[in-house]
C-alpha positions in Angstrom: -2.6 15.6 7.7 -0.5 18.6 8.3 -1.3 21.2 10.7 -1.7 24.3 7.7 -3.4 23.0 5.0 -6.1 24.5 2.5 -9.1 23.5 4.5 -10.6 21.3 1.1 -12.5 18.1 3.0 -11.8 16.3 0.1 -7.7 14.7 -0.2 -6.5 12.3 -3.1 -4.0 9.6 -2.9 -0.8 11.6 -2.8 -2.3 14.9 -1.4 1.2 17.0 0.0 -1.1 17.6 2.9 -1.0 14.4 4.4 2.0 13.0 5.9 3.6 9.4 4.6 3.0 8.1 8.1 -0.7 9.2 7.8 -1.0 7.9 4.4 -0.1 4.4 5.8 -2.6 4.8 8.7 -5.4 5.9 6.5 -4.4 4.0 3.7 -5.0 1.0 6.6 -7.9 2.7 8.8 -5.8 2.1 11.4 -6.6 6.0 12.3 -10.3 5.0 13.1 -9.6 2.9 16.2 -10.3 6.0 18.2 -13.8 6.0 17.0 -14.3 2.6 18.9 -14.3 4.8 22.2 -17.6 6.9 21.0 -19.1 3.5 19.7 -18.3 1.9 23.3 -19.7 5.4 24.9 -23.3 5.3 22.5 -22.3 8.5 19.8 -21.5 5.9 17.2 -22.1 2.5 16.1 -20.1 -0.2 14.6 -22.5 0.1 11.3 -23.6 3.2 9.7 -23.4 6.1 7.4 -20.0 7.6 7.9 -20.0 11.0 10.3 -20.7 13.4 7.6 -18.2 16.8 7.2 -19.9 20.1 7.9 -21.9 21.8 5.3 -22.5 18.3 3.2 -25.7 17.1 5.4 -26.8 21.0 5.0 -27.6 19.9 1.4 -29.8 16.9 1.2 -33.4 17.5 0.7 -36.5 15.2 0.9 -36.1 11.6 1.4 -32.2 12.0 1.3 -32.6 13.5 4.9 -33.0 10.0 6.1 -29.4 9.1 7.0 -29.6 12.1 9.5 -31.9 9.2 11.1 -29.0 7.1 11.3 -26.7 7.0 14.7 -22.9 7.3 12.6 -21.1 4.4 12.3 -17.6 2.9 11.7 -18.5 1.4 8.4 -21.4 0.9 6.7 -22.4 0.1 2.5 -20.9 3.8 1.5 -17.8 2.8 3.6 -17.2 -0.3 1.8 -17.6 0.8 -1.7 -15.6 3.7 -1.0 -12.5 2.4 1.6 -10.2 3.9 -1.1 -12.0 7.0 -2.1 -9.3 9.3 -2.1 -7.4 6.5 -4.4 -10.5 6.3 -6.3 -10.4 10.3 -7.0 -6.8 10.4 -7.8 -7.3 7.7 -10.5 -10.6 9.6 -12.0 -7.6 12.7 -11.6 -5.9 11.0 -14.3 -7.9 10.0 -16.2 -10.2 13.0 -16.5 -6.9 15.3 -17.5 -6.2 12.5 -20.0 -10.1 12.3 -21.5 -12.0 14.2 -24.2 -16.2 15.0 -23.1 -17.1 12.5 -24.9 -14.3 9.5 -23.4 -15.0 10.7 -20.1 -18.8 10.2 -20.3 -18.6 6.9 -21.8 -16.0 5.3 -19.3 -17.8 7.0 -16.5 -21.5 7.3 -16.8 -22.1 7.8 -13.5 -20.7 11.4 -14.4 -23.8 13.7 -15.9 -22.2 16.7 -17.2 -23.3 19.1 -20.0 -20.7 20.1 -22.7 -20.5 23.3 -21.0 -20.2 22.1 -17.7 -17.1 20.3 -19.1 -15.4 23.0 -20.5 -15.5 25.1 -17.1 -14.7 21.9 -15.4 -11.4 21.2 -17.3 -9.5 24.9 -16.9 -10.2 24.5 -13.1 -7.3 22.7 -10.8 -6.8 19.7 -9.3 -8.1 20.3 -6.4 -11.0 21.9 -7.6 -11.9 18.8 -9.8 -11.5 16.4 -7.0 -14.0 18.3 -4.6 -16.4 18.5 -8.1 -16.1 14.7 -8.6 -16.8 14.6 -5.2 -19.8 16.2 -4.4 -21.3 15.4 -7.8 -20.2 11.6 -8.2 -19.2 10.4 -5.1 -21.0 12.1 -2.3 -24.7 11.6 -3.7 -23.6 7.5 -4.3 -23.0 7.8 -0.8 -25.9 9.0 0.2 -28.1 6.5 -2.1 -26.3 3.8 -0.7 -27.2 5.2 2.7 -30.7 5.7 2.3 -31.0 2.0 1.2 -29.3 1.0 4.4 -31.9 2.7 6.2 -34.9 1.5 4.8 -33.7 -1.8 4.8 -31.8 -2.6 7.2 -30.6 -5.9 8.6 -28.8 -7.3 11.8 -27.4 -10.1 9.7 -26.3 -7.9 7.1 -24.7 -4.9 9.7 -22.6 -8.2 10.8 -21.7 -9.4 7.5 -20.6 -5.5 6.7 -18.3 -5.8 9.7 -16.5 -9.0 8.8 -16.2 -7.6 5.3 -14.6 -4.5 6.9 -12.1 -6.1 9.2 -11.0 -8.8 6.4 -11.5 -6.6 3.5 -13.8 -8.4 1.1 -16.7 -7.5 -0.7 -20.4 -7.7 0.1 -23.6 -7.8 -2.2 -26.1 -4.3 -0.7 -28.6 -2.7 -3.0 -28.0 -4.9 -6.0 -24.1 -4.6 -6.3 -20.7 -5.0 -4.6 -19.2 -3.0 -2.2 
């Protein structure tokens, strides 16, 4: 990314902020290599919830609070699903400036949202929208997907999560693909 930028934790495919070079690298995750060191040193390990950005882990409640339980890893189920997240948003960016309330709920019904809700949602900018979609779609699928890992995890499944990593192919975890 570059040095000034407007401090949002959430970036879509095609953010100004982040160089073409870093795209690549991201794009890649050929800019998480350095986190080999801290799983090599024991603050990380290869499998596991992804290190979480301040102020997000400040918000789960209950049951939820059991990925804090989790050492951070360098993939894990929510890593898989979401290895393209910010190309993920950028796609629900179009589509959700190109969508009625009622097309967007039907093609996404992950999305709950209120009529209301809608209509502040859709005079707000891009950015805006993409931390929304973020921490109202994406983050708590995270976390779900998370909080499965940990109550059911497996050694065999932690490898099979790495090769899938590494070669890029899918995985079955908590009853679909990621």
């Amino acid at each position: 990314m570059t040095v000034k930028h407007s401090g949002s934790s959430v970036s879509v495919a095609g953010d100004s902020r982040i160089t073409p070079f870093g795209a690549k690298l991201r794009h890649y995750k050929i800019d998480e290599l350095p986190e080999l060191w801290d799983v090599l040193i024991g603050n990380m390990s290869f499998v596991g919830p992804r290190p979480d950005v301040p102020g997000y882990a400040d918000k789960l409640v209950g049951d939820d609070r059991d990925v804090l339980k989790l050492r951070p890893g360098i993939t894990g189920p929510a890593t898989l699903k979401y290895r393209l997240e910010d190309e993920m948003i950028s796609d629900f960016m179009k589509d959700f400036r190109n969508m009625n309330y009622h097309e967007l709920t039907t093609n996404y019904p992950q999305i709950k949202i209120s009529d209301k809700e809608y209509a502040d949602l859709i005079v707000k900018s891009d950015q805006e929208v993409a931390v929304w979609y973020n921490d109202n779609v994406i983050y708590p699928d995270k976390v779900r997907l998370n909080c499965h890992y940990y109550r059911h995890y497996s050694f065999w499944k932690d490898i099979e999560m790495i090769f899938a990593t590494v070669l890029g192919f899918k995985v079955k975890f908590a009853g679909e693909e990621v």
